[in-house]
C-alpha positions as CSV (number, residue, x, y, z in Angstrom):
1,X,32.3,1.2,27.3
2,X,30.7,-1.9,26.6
3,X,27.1,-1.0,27.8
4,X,27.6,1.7,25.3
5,X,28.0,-0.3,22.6
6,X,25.5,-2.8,23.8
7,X,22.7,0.4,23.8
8,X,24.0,1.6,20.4
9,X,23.8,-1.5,18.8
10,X,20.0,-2.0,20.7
11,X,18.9,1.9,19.1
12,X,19.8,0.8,16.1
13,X,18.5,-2.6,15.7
14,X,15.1,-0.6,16.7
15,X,15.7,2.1,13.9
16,X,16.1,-0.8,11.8
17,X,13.0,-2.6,12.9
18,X,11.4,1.0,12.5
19,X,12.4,1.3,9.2
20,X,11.0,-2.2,8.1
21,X,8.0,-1.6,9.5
22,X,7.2,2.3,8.0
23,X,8.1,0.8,4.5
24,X,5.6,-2.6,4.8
25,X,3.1,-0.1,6.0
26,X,3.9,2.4,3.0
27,X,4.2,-0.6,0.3
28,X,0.8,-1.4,1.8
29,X,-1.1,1.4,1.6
30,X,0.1,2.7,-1.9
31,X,-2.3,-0.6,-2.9
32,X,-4.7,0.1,-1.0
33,X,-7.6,0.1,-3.2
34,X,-6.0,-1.2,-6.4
35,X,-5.5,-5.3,-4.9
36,X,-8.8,-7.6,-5.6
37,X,-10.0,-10.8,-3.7
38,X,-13.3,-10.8,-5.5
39,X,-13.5,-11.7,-9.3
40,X,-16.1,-9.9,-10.2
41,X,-14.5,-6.3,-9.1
42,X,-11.5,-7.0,-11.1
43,X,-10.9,-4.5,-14.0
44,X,-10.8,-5.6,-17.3
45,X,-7.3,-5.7,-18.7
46,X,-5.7,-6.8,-22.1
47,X,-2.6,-9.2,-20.1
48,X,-2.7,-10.8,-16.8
49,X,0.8,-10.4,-15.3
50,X,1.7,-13.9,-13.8
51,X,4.4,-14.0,-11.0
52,X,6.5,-16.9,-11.2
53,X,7.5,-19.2,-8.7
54,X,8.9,-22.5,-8.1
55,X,6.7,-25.3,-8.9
56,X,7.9,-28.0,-6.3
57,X,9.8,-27.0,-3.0
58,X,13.3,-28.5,-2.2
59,X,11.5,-31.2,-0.1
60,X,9.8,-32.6,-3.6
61,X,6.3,-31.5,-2.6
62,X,4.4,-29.3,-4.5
63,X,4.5,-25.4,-4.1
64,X,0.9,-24.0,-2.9
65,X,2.6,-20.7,-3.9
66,X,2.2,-22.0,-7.4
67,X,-0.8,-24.4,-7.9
68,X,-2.8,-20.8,-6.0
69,X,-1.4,-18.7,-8.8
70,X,-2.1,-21.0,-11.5
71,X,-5.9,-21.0,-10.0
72,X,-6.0,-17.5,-9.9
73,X,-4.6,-17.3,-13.5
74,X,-7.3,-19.5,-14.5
75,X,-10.1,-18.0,-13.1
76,X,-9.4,-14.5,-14.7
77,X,-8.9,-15.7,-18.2
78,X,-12.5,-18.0,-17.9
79,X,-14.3,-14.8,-16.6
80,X,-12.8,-12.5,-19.2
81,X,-11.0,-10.1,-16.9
82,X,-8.1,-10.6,-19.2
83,X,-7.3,-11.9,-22.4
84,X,-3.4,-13.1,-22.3
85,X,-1.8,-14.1,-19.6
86,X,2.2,-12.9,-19.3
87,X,3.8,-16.1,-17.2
88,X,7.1,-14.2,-15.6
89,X,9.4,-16.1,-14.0
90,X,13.3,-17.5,-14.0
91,X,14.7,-19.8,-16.6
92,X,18.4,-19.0,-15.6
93,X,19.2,-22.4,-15.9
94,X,18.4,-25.2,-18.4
95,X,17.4,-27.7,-15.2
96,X,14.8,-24.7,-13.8
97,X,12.2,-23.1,-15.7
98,X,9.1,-21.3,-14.5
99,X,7.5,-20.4,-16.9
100,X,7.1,-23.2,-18.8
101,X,6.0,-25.3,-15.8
102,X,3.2,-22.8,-15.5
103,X,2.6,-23.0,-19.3
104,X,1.8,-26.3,-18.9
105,X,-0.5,-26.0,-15.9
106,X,-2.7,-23.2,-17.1
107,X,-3.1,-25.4,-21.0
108,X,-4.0,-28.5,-18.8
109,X,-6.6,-26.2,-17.0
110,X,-8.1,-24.8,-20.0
111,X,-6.2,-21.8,-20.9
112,X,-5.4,-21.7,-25.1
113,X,-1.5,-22.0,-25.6
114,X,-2.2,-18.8,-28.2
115,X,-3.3,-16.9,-24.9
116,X,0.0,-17.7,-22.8
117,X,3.2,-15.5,-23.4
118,X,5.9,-16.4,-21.3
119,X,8.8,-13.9,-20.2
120,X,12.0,-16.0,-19.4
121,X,13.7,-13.0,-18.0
122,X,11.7,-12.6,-15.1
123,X,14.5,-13.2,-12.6
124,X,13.0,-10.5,-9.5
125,X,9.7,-8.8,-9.7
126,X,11.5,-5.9,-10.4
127,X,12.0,-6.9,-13.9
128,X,9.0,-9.4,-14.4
129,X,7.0,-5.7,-13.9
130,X,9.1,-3.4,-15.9
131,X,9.7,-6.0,-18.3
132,X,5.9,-6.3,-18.8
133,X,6.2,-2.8,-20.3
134,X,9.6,-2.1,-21.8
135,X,9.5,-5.2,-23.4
136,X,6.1,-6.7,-23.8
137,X,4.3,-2.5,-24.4
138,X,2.0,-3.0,-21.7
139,X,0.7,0.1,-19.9
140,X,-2.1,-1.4,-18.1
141,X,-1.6,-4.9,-16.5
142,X,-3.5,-7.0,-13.6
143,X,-0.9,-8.3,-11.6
144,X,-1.7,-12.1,-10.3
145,X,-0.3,-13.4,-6.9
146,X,-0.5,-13.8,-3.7
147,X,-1.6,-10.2,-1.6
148,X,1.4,-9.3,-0.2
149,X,3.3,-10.1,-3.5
150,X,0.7,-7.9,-5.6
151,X,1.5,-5.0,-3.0
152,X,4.5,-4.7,-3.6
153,X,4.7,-5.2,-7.4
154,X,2.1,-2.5,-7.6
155,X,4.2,0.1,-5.6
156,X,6.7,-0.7,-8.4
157,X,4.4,-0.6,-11.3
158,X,3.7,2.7,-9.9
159,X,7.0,3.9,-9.9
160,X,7.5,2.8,-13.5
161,X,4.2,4.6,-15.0
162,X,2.2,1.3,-15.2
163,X,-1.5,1.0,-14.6
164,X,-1.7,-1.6,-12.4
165,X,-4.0,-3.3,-10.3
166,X,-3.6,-6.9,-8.5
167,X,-5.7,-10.3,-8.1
168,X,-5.1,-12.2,-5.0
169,X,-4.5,-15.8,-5.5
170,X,-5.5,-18.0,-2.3
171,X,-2.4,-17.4,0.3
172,X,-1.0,-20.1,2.5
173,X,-1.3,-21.1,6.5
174,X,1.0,-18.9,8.6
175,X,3.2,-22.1,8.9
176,X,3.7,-22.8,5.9
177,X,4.5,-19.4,4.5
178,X,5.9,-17.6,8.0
179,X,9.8,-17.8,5.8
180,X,8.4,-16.3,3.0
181,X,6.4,-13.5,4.9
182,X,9.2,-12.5,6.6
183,X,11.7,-12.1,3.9
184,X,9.2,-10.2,2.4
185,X,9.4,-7.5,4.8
186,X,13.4,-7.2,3.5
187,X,12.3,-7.2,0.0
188,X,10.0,-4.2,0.3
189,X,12.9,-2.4,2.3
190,X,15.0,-3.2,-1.1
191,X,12.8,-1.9,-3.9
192,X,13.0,1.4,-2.0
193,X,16.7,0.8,-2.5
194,X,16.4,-0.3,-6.2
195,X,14.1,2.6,-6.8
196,X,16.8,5.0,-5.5
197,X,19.7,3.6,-7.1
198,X,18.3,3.1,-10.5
199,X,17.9,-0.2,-11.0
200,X,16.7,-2.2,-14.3
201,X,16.0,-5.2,-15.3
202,X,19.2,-8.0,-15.9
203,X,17.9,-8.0,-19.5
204,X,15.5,-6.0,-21.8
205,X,16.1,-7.0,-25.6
206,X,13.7,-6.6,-28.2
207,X,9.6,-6.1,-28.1
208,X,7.7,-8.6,-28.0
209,X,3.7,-7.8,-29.2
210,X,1.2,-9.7,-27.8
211,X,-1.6,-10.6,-29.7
């Protein structure tokens, strides 16, 4: 009985791990072609889509995550590949607010405040990508983050009936991001989940024009 179980319980750990793997592999190759690393193939897009993260890490030290965003942020907007960027991230909290901490980075590094919209609401990339269209009436959008974050927000975009395409920031050492990669293989097995169930954004509200 109990080697039973033990050989049910190994199957289905491998289904699992099977599962996992055939949805990276899908999330992957729907963005195939459609994620950039090179600046000058970028398509030209209205708003840059900006994925928010933390800005320090719960050790004090500064998120690489973020300052590589901000970069790539940066470097799109100075080489005209977008005109606005869209900072998406959580401000759930008083004490925690993405968006404004990138704000403040991409004006120190050049960007015009009148170029930066910021989307307080942007909880999950779930709704930081649908809200870029229900509420701020984007159809086309560059996504910015790191690759494996861009895949996946694409496969949503696509889902959605946005026009998307992504620009890579710089990613981290193995090390340093192995936590993160590997909850990322979860998170792709759950917008597959999100996608079936019908799930939206925590809050929509009214449109926002950018301009």
């Amino acid at each position: 009985m109990i080697k039973k179980i033990i050989l049910g319980l190994f199957f289905a750990a491998v289904l699992f791990l099977g599962v996992l793997l055939c949805v990276n592999y899908w999330v992957e190759i729907s963005a195939k072609n459609r994620i950039f690393n090179d600046i000058a193939n970028v398509p030209k897009n209205k708003v840059g889509l900006l994925l928010g993260t933390s800005k320090k890490l719960q050790n004090g030290y500064t998120n690489l995550y973020f300052t590589y965003r901000v970069e790539a942020a940066v470097a799109l907007f100075k080489a005209g590949k977008i005109d606005f960027v869209l900072v998406s991230g959580d401000n759930s909290r008083k004490t925690y607010d993405e968006p404004s901490d990138f704000k403040a980075e991409l004006i120190k590094r050049g960007v015009p405040e009148q170029n930066i919209v910021l989307d307080y609401a942007g909880f999950r990339t779930l709704d930081s990508v649908v809200r870029a269209k229900k509420v701020f009436g984007q159809d086309s959008i560059t996504i910015i983050s790191q690759q494996f974050h861009n895949e996946r927000a694409i496969y949503l975009a696509d889902h959605y009936a946005i026009n998307a395409v992504g620009f890579n920031a710089k990613d981290v050492s193995v090390k340093y991001g192995l936590k993160t990669k590997v909850r990322e293989y979860f998170a792709r097995a759950k917008v597959f989940w999100d996608i079936v169930l019908g799930v939206q954004p925590k809050f929509l509200g009214e449109k926002v024009e950018v301009r």
